[in-house]
C-alpha positions, 0 to 999 in steps of 0.5 A, spaced: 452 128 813 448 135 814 441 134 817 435 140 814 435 144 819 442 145 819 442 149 813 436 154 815 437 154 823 441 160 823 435 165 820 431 167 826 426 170 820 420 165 818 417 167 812 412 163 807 415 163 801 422 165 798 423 167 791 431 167 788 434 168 781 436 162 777 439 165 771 439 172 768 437 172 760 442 175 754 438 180 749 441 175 743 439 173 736 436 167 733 443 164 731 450 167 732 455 167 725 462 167 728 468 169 723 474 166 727 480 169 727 485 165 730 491 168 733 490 175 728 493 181 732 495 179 737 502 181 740 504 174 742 502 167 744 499 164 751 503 160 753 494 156 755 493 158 747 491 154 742 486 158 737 488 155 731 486 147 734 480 150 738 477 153 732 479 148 727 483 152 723 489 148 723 490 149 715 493 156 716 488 163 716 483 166 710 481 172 712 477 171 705 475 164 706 472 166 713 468 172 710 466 168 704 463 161 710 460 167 714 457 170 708 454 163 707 452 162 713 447 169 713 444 167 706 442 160 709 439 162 716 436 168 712 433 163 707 429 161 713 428 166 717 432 168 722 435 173 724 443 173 726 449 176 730 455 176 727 461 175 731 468 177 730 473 171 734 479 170 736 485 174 735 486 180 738 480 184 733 481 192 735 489 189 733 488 187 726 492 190 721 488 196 718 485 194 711 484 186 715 479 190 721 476 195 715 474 189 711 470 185 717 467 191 719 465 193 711 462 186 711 458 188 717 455 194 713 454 190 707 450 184 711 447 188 716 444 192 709 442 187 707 437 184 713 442 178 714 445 181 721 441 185 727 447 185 731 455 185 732 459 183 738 467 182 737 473 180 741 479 183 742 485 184 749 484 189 754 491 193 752 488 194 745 483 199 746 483 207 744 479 212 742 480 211 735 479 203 737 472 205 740 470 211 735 470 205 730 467 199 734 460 204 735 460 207 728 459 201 726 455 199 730 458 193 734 454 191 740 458 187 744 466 189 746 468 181 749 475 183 753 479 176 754 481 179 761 483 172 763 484 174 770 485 181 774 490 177 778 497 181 777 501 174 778 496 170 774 497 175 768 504 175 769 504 167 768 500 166 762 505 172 759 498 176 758 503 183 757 498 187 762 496 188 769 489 188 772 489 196 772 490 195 764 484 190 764 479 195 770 481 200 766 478 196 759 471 195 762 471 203 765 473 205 758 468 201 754 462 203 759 464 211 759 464 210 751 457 207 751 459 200 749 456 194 753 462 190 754 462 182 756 468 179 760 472 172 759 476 169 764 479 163 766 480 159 771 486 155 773 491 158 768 497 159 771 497 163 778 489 162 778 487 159 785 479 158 787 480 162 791 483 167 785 478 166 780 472 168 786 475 174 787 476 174 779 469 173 778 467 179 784 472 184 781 468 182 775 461 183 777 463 190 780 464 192 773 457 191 771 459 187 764 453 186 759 455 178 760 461 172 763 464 167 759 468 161 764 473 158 760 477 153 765 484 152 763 485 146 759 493 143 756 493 142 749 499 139 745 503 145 742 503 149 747 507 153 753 503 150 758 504 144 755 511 143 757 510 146 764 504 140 765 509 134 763 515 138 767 511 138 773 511 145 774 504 147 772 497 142 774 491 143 771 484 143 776 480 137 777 474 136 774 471 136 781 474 143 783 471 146 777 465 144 778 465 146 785 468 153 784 465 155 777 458 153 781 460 157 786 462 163 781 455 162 777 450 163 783 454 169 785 452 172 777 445 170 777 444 173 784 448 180 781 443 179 775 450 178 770 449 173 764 454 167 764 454 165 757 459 159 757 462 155 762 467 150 758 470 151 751 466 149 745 467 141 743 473 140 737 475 135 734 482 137 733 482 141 740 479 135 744 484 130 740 490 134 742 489 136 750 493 133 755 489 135 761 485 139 765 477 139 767 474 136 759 467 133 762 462 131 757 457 134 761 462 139 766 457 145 764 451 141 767 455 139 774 457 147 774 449 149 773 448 144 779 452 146 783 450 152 783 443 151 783 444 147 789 447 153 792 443 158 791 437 154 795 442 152 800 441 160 801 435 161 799 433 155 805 437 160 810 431 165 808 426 161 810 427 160 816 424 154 816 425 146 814 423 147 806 418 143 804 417 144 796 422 147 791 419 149 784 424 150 779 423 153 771 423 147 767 430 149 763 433 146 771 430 139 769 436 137 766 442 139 771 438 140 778 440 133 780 447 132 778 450 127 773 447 120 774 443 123 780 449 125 783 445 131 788 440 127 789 443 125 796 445 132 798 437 135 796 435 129 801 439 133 807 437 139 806 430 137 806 427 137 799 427 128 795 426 129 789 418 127 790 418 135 792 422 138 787 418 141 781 418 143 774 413 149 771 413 154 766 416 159 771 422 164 770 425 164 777 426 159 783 421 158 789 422 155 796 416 154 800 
């Protein structure tokens, strides 16, 4: 194990006190209203794709019933106050059948005039953007563009069947960003083709665009599905939970340092979606292991800075639930840099300081 000194001896510099991003805030609503859209507009199917588990819509699509549930679910939350973002899933939105597309955004009007809704996000693929696409999204006040990029690795893309290069998804971000959109970016690391080392240039490639928010989705196998088939026939092997942890830990520090919000760092708990996975990095608390990571990361750096052995780490109180690990799996390696859990603290503090 590494003795503290190790980690700060290579910084000549002495200083008192180093202050350090961890985490960036998203402008966001008191609740987000979703209307899935599982597999609508999309070209095709992936072969990791198993929207109509995820979202629990196994029974076929409505795009009635799923307004009719949003609609619902504005009144309620209106009834007590809050306010909401409305946000189109699923499927590939800028695609939709044109008389399907003008009838969600229609519906926006209607609840944003009634004070139901404040804002607008929508999901939609990189290849399925254009003026008219663009000029739609703004006059209908969409405030958010997420682009299922799942990667900017050619080979990556290839693999999955996603029907684009990494010049087509760079291209989306710039397109959106020149038309006054802010625009979000998913991407998913260990699909096929996706090393570690491919996800961290994923996610460097990523920052550089300057997108209002990340969304990590690590690659699960569900039954169903083309990835499903290579996983039992040996061709394709999900990451472990460990190399998740670790990479996506790495890939977080990285966003709170540039400032760029990571928004989710698993897929969202289902029912039928957990009952049908086969393999890959599902861990009850995989989101808390990655925050860690992370944290732990960035005082590691922060500790080079100071160019001393650190004495007292002061964290803002939402780091309380994850800085030590799961089970206190990281208190060992806090010990060695020189910081016992007696002299890590908690206040009511936005950033992170090491004195």
């Amino acid at each position: 194990m590494s003795r503290p000194h190790e980690f700060f001896s290579r910084q000549p510099v002495r200083k008192c006190t180093v202050r350090f991003a961890v985490g960036a805030g998203l402008r966001r609503s008191d609740r987000i209203v979703p209307v899935f859209l599982p597999f609508q507009g999309c070209p095709g199917r992936c072969v990791f794709c198993a929207q109509d588990r995820q979202t629990g819509g196994a029974g076929g699509f409505s795009l009635d019933a799923a307004l009719g549930a949003a609609a619902q679910a504005l009144r309620d939350y209106a009834a007590r106050g809050l306010s909401c973002e409305l946000a189109f899933y699923g499927g590939t939105f800028t695609a939709l059948p044109a008389d399907e597309r003008r009838g969600c955004l229609a519906f926006l009007d209607r609840e944003r005039a009634l004070g139901h809704v404040c804002r607008a996000r929508c999901s939609t693929r990189p290849d399925a953007l254009g003026d008219d696409a663009a000029d739609e999204l703004a006059a209908h006040g969409i405030d958010l563009v997420e682009l299922g990029i799942q990667s900017f690795s050619d080979e990556a893309l290839a693999l999955s069947r996603r029907g684009y290069g990494a010049d087509v998804a760079e291209e989306a971000c710039r397109f959106l960003a020149g038309r006054g959109l802010d625009f979000g970016i998913q991407l998913l690391p260990g699909m096929p083709g996706s090393t570690p080392e491919v996800f961290l240039n994923d996610v460097e490639t990523a920052l550089g665009l300057r997108p209002a928010c990340l969304r990590f989705y690590p690659c699960l196998v569900p039954e169903g599905t083309e990835l499903a088939r290579r996983y039992r026939e040996g061709s394709y092997a999900p990451w472990s939970t460990e190399t998740t942890a670790e990479t996506l830990g790495a890939a977080l520090a990285s966003a709170w340092e540039r400032g760029v919000p990571v928004i989710r760092l698993s897929v969202a708990p289902e029912g039928m979606f957990d009952a049908a996975l086969l393999a890959g990095p599902r861990h009850p608390a995989l989101g808390a292991l990655i925050q860690a990571e992370a944290l732990f990361r960035t005082v590691v750096k922060a500790a080079g800075d100071l160019g001393r052995p650190p004495e007292r780490l002061a964290l803002p109180r939402s780091c309380q639930g994850f800085v030590f690990g799961d089970r206190g799996s990281m208190k060992a390696r806090w010990s060695a840099l020189g910081l016992p859990p007696g002299s890590i603290v908690f206040e009511e503090r936005e950033d992170g300081r090491l004195s």
